[in-house]
Each structure stands twice: as structure tokens, then as C-alpha cells.
C-alpha positions in Angstrom: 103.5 111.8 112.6 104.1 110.5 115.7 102.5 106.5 116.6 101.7 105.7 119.7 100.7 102.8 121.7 100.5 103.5 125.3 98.7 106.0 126.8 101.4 107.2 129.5 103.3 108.4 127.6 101.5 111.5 126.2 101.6 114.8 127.5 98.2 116.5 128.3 97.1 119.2 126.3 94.2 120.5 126.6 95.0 122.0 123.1 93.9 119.0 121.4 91.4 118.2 118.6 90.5 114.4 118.4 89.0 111.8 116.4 88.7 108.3 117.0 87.5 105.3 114.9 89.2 102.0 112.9 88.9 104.6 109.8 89.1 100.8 108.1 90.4 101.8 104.1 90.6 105.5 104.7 88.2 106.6 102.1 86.5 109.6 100.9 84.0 110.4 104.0 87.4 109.8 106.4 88.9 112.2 104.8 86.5 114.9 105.1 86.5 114.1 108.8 90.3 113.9 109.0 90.8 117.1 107.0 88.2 119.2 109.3 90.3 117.4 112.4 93.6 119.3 110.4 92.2 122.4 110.3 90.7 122.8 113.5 93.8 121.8 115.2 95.2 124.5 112.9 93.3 127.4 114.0 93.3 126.3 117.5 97.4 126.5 117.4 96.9 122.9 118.8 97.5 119.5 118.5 95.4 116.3 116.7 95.1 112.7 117.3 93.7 110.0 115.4 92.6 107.7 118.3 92.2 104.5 116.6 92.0 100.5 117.9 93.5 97.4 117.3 92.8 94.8 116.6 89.2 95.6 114.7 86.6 95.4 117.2 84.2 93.5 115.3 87.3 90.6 115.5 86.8 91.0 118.9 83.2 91.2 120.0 81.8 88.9 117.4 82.9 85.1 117.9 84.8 83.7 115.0 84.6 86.5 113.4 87.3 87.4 111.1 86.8 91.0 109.7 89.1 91.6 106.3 90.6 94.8 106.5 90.9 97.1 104.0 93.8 98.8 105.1 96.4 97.1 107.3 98.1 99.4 110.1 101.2 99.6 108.1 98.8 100.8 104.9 97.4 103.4 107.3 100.2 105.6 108.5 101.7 107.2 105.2 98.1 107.9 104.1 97.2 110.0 107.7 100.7 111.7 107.2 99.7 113.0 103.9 96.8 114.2 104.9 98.3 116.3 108.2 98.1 113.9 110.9 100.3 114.5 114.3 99.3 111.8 116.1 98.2 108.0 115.7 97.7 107.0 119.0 97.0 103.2 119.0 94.8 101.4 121.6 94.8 97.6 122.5 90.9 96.3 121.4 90.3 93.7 124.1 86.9 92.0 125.5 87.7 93.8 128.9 88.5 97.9 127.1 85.0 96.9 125.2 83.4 96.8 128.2 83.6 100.4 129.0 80.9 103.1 128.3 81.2 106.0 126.1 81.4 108.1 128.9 84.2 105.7 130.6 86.3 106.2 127.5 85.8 109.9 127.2 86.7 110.7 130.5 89.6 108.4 131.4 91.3 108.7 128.3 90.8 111.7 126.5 89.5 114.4 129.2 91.9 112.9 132.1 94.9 111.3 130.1 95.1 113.2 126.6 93.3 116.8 127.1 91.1 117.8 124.2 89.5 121.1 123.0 87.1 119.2 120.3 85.6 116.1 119.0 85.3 115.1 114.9 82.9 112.6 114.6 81.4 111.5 111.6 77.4 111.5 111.0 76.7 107.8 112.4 79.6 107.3 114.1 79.1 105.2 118.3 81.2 103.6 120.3 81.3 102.6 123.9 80.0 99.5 125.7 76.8 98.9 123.5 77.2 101.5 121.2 75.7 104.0 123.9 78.3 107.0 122.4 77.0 109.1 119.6 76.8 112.7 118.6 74.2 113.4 121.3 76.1 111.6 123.9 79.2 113.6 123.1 77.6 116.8 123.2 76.4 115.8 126.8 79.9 115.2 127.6 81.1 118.1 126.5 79.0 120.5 128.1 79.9 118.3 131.3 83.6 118.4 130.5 84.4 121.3 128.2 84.8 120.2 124.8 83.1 121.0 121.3 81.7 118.6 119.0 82.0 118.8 115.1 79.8 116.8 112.9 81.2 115.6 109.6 78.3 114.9 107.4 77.9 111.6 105.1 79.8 112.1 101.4 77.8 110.4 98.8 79.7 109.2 95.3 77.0 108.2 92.5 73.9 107.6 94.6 76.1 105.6 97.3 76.8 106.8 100.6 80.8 106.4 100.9 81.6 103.7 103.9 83.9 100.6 104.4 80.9 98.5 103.8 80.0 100.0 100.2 83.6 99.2 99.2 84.1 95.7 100.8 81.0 95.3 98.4 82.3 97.0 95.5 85.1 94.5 96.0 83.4 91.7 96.8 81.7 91.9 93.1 85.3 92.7 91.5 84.0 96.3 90.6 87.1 98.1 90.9 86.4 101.6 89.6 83.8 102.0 92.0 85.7 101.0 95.0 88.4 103.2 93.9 85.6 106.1 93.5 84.7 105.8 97.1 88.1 105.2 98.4 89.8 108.4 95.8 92.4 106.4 94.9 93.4 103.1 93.4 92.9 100.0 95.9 96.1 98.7 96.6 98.0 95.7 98.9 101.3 94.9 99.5 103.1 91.5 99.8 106.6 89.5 99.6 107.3 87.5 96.2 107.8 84.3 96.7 108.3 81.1 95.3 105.9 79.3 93.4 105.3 76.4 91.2 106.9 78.3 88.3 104.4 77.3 86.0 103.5 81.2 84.7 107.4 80.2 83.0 106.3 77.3 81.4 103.8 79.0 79.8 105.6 82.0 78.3 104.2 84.4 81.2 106.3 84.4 84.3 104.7 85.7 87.4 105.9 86.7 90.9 103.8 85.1 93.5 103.0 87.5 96.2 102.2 86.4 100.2 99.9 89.8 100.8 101.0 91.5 103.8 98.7 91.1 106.3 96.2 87.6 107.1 93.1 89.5 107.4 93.7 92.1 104.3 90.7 92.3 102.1 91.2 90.9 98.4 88.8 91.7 95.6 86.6 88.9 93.5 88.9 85.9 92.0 90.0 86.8 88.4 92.3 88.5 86.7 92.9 92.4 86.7 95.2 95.2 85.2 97.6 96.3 87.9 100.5 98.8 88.6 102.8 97.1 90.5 105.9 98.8 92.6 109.2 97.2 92.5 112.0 98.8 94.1 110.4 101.9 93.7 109.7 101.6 90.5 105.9 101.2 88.6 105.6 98.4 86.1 102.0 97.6 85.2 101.0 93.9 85.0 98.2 91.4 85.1 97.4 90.2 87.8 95.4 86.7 88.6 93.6 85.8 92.1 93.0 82.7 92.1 92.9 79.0 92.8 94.3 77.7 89.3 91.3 75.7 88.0 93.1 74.5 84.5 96.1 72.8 86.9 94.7 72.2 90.3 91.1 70.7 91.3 91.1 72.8 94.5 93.8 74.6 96.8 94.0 78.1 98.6 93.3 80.8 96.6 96.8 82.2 95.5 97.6 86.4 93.7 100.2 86.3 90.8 101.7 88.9 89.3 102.5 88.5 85.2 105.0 92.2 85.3 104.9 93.5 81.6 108.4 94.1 79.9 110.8 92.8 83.2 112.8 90.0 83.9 114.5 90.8 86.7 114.4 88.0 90.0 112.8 89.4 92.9 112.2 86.8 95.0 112.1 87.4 99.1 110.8 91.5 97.9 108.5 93.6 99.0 106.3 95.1 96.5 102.9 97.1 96.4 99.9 96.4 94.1 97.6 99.0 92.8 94.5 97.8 90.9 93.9 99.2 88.1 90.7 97.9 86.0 89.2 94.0 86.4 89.9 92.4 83.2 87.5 88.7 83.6 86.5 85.9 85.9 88.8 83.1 86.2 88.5 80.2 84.0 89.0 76.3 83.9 90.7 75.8 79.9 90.8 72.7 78.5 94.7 72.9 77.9 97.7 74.8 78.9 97.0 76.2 74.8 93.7 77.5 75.3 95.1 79.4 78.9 97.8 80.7 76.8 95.8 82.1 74.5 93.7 84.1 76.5 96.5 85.2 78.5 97.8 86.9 75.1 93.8 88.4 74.5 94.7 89.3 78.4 98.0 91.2 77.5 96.6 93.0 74.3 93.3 94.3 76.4 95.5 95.5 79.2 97.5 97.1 76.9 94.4 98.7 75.4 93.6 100.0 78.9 96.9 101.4 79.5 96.8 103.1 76.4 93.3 104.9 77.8 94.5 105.6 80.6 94.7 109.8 81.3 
């Protein structure tokens, strides 16, 4: 797949099928709208292109508004190449570009500057200055300028209408299974370990501390949850804590620990990636470093019970 972030340098060709959006987690209804984008530019013998933005709008339009992501760029790319992807082409979000009308965009960027055969929207998708672009708008344009419009319609999963929204929630409540239902696959981040207060030592359970990739990725509700955790390419499973340490600190920043089941290798300055597997509790104050390492052992044996369920 091919990323780009200037628009000069592409080709025209009017061969093209396009989608745009901040496809924010890449989840079950993107998909449906990326795979029709795959195989229309299939049986046109064309190109596609993902036409995406950074940074999110929303950071953008709405003051001090931070928007937690659910996928960072990075997180992005190896997810559109499996799906078929050609083209990521990456556009600078700025208060000036938002200023544009649908009908600005369309024609400077993809009629005059990329080509395009078709459009893949999905069923509420808008853009443009004041959200004035949207399926009817499109097909307006492309009667003007020569382009079809496809509709992707909404994919519902257990009564819920799949969007980045439903799983931000899901998250938000620490209800992994159903964010990983609307996303179809396991929520994951990636981070370097680093060095911590080496207190998961003291206590019999070593941890690698990770620094998550990313300021603005989206983490799920504090507690502790059953990961699979890649090192060096390998998968180890773990338990993972997101926290602020109630039993040691009074307050600080909420920090993610990883306790890796049956390792002891040191990893420090590494990058690894965290799949979540299954939320195990809430995170609790204990009365003693005892009574913590205690339940970290219940912790251990109930992930291991999950594991053992697992497939």
C-alpha cells in the first residue's frame, strides 16, 4: 500500500474508486465499506484510495477538544493492507482545509487532482464545511462531474448499530467482548516498556510498564484484564492493570502494566503490542501489600481459567 501525504504527487486516473473518512478503529461497518471499495476497483481494472485526515477533525473544530483515538495512524496501515488497500492518501486537518464545502473538496481534490470513477460512502457519512456533503450531495456531484455513488448500509451486531462511538462506549464501561464484537477482532495498543517503580518485583509479580504509543490513544475502563501481549514477535498472555495504584499512591496519572505469565526476560526500551482479551475486575485499594497479593494470585488462577476456554 502505498501512503501518501501530499497531493502533488499523485498521478490522475480517472480509474479510481474512493472513499474518504477518519475510519477511527476500523471496525465491522468500515470494513464492509472498504471491501465494496476493493472490489469495485477490481472490476473496474482500477485503482482505490482511502482518503483520510489528520489530525481528527473533531480535535480541530471543537476547542479543547481532545478526541481519543481508537486506532493511531501507525495502527491503521497494516489493517487497510490486509484488507486490499492501494492507497492511503493522508490530508493535513486544519481550521483553514475545514472551511471548504463538500463541493470544494470534491472538485479540487478528487475530480481535478486524483480522478475518480466512484464514491463508497457509508449510510450517514458528511463532510464539508458544515457537514453540507452527504449521499444526496454526492449524487449531485456526480451527475455534474461524472462519478457513481455506492451506499454502504449500517451493520448492526446484537441490536447495536456498529460505529466508533458504540465502541469508545463499550470501552468506556470496560466491556471488552463487545467492543471486540463491533470492532471483529481483539482491541489492541501498542507501547514502549519502560521503567517503573519496580514494585510488581517486590511483590512476586513483575510487570513491564508500558508508555502506549500514541497521546491521544483510547484506553479502556481502569482495572485489570487478561491480555496477549507480543514480544519480539512472540505472544505471551498476561494480566494487565490500568491504573493509578490506589494500595501505594493517594493519586498520580493513571499508568498500564503488564504482569507476562511464565517470562523473565528484560525488555526494557521495547516495543510491544497488547491485545485484550477478557476484563477480569475494577481496581481496588487493599489494606496491605498481603491482601493485593492475594488477589493478584485469584487474578492468575481466573486468567488461567479463561485461557483454558479460550477456542
Amino acid at each position: 500500500m502505498e501512503i501518501i501525504y501530499d497531493l502533488e504527487k499523485i498521478e490522475k486516473d480517472e480509474k479510481t474508486v474512493i472513499t474518504l473518512g477518519t475510519f477511527d478503529g476500523i471496525h465491522l461497518g468500515h470494513r464492509k465499506i472498504l471491501e465494496m471499495l476493493v472490489e469495485k476497483s477490481a472490476a473496474l481494472g482500477g485503482r482505490n484510495m482511502l482518503v483520510t485526515f489528520n489530525p481528527h477533525p473533531r480535535s480541530v473544530l471543537v476547542k479543547d477538544k481532545k478526541v481519543r483515538l481508537l486506532n493511531t495512524l501507525d495502527e491503521k496501515i497494516p489493517i487497510l493492507e490486509s484488507i486490499g488497500v492501494h492507497n492511503l492518501l493522508v490530508l493535513n486537518f486544519t481550521k483553514e482545509f475545514s472551511q471548504k464545502t463538500s463541493y470544494e473538496f470534491i472538485k479540487e481534490y478528487l475530480v481535478d487532482k486524483i480522478g475518480v470513477n466512484e464514491i463508497v460512502i457509508g449510510y450517514d457519512h458528511h463532510f464539508g464545511r458544515g457537514r453540507d456533503g452527504n449521499e444526496s450531495a454526492l449524487r449531485k456531484m456526480g451527475d455534474e462531474f461524472g462519478f457513481k455513488v455506492s451506499l454502504v448500509e449500517a451493520v448492526c451486531i446484537d441490536n447495536i448499530t456498529v460505529s466508533s462511538t458504540a465502541i469508545r462506549n463499550a470501552l468506556s464501561e470496560g466491556d471488552i467482548l463487545l467492543a471486540g464484537k463491533l470492532l471483529g477482532r481483539r482491541y489492541s495498543f501498542s507501547g514502549i516498556v519502560v521503567h517503573g517503580d519496580k514494585r510488581g518485583m517486590d511483590l512476586g509479580f513483575p510487570t513491564a510498564n508500558i508508555e502506549v504509543s500514541g497521546e491521544d490513544k483510547f484506553l479502556p475502563k481502569i482495572g485489570i484484564y487478561l491480555v496477549k501481549i507480543n514480544v519480539e514477535e512472540i505472544n505471551y498472555f498476561g494480566l494487565m492493570s490500568i491504573g493509578k495504584r490506589p494500595t501505594f499512591y493517594e493519586s498520580g496519572d493513571v499508568t498500564t502494566e503488564v504482569y507476562i505469565m511464565n517470562f523473565s526476560k528484560e525488555i526494557y526500551g521495547q516495543n510491544v503490542t497488547v491485545n485484550i482479551i477478557e476484563r477480569i475486575r475494577d481496581e481496588e485499594k487493599f489494606s496491605s501489600a498481603d491482601e493485593l497479593i492475594t488477589q493478584m494470585k485469584k487474578d492468575e488462577e481466573i486468567g488461567l481459567e479463561i485461557i483454558n476456554n479460550l477456542n
